[in-house]
N, C-alpha and C positions, 0 to 999 in steps of 0.2 A: 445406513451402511450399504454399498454398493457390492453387493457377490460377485460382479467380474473382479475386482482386485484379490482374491482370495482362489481362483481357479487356478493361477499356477502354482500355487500351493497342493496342491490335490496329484500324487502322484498315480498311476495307472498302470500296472502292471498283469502279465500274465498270473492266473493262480497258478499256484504250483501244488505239488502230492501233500505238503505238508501245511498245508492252506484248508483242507478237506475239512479236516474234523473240526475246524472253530465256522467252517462256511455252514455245514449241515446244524450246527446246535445253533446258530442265527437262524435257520430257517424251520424249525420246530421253533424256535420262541412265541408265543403265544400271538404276540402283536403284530407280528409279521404273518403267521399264516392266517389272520383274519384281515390281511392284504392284498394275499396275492395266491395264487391258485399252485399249487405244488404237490408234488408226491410226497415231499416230507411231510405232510399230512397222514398218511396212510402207510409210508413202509419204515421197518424199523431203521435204527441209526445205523444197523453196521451193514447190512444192503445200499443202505444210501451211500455210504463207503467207499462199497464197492463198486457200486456203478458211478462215482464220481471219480475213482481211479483208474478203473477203465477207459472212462471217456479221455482222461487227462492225457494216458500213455500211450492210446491209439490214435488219439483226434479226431472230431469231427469238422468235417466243411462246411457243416451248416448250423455249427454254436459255438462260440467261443468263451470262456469265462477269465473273468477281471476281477484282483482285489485294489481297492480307493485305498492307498496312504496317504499320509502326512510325510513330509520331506524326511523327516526323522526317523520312521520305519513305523511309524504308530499305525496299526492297521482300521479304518474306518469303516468299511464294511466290504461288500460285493456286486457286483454287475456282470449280467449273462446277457448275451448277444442270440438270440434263439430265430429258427428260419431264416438264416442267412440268407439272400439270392445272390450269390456274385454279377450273376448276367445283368438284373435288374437293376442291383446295386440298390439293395431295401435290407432290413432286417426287424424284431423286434427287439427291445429292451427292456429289464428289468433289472431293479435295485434293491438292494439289503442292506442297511444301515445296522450298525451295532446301537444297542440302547446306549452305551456310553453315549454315543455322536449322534445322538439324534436330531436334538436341538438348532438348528441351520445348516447342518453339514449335509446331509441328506441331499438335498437342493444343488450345494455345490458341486457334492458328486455329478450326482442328475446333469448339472451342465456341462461340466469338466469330462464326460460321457460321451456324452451327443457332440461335443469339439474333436473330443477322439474318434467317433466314427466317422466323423463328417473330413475333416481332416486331415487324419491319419488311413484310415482304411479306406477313405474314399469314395460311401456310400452314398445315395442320394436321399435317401427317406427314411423315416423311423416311425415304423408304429408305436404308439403311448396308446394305452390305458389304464385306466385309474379309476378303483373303487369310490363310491361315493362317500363313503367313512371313510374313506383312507385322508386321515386328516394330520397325516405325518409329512407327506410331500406337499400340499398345497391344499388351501383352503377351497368349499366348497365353492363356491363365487367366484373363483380361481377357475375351478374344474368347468362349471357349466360358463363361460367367455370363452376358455381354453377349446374346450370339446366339441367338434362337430357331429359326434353320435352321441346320444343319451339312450344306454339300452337297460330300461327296467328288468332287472328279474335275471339277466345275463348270463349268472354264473352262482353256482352252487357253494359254498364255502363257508366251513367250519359250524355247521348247522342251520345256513341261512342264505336265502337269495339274494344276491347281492347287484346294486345298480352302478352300470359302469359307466364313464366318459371316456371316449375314443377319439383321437384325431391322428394325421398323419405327418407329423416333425420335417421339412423337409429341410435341406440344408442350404437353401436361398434365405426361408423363413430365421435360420437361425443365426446365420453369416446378419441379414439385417436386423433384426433383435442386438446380437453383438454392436454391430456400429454406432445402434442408436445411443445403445450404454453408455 
């Protein structure tokens, strides 16, 4: 089964104020915050809230946030655009898959992501990292070919240090990747 035949499937849209409360209780899910590094870790649901409706009604220029649908309105999870550089034309990215969609959707996101910023917004580079357990996105064997950093011990999460792969997405890498498909 080939995943680019399945990305224009993958709708991309701004989050909106009423997108908040199902974005925050994915990111308290358990399996997610033994993923990825967040405040939902530490502050309660309705601060999280609020500083997600703030952020929404003000804007910032240097994060953007995205909910993954299906063409039908089925909501698959979230993608945050964080450290923006317009000048540099870099950012980083991260994803939240709902447990429904876990199962190869995830991935798709993942790619249908990086076509949007590379494409759409026009960036040139993406920083990726990726826990070493995080065996949601891509298999270990995956992460260490993928990853030109391997930083043991990196990051602190959910009671445990956690080792991460790091490399830099850029959008020649992924334009050729695409063709090859």
């Amino acid at each position: 089964m080939r995943i680019s035949r399945f990305l224009d499937s993958i709708v991309i849209r701004r989050m909106l104020p009423e997108d908040v409360p199902t974005r925050i209780g994915l990111l308290q899910d358990p399996a997610v915050m033994r993923n990825i590094v967040d405040i939902a870790a530490v502050e309660p649901f309705s601060r999280l809230e609020r500083g997600n409706q703030e952020r929404l009604e003000h804007g910032w220029t240097n994060h953007l946030d995205y909910v993954f649908e299906l063409q039908n309105g089925t909501v698959l999870g979230y993608g945050w655009l964080a450290d923006i550089d317009w000048v540099d034309r870099r950012c980083e990215f991260s994803i939240a898959i709902l447990p429904e969609h876990r199962t190869g959707l995830g991935r798709v996101c993942f790619l249908a992501m990086m076509r949007h910023i590379f494409m759409q917004l026009g960036l040139e580079s993406i920083y990726c990292q990726v826990y070493e357990t995080n065996h949601m996105m891509m298999a270990t064997s995956e992460l260490a070919a993928r990853g030109s950093v391997r930083s043991i011990d990196d990051v602190y999460v959910a009671g445990q240090w956690r080792t991460c792969y790091s490399w830099i997405e850029t959008r020649e890498d992924f334009v050729s990747q695409a063709n090859a498909a």
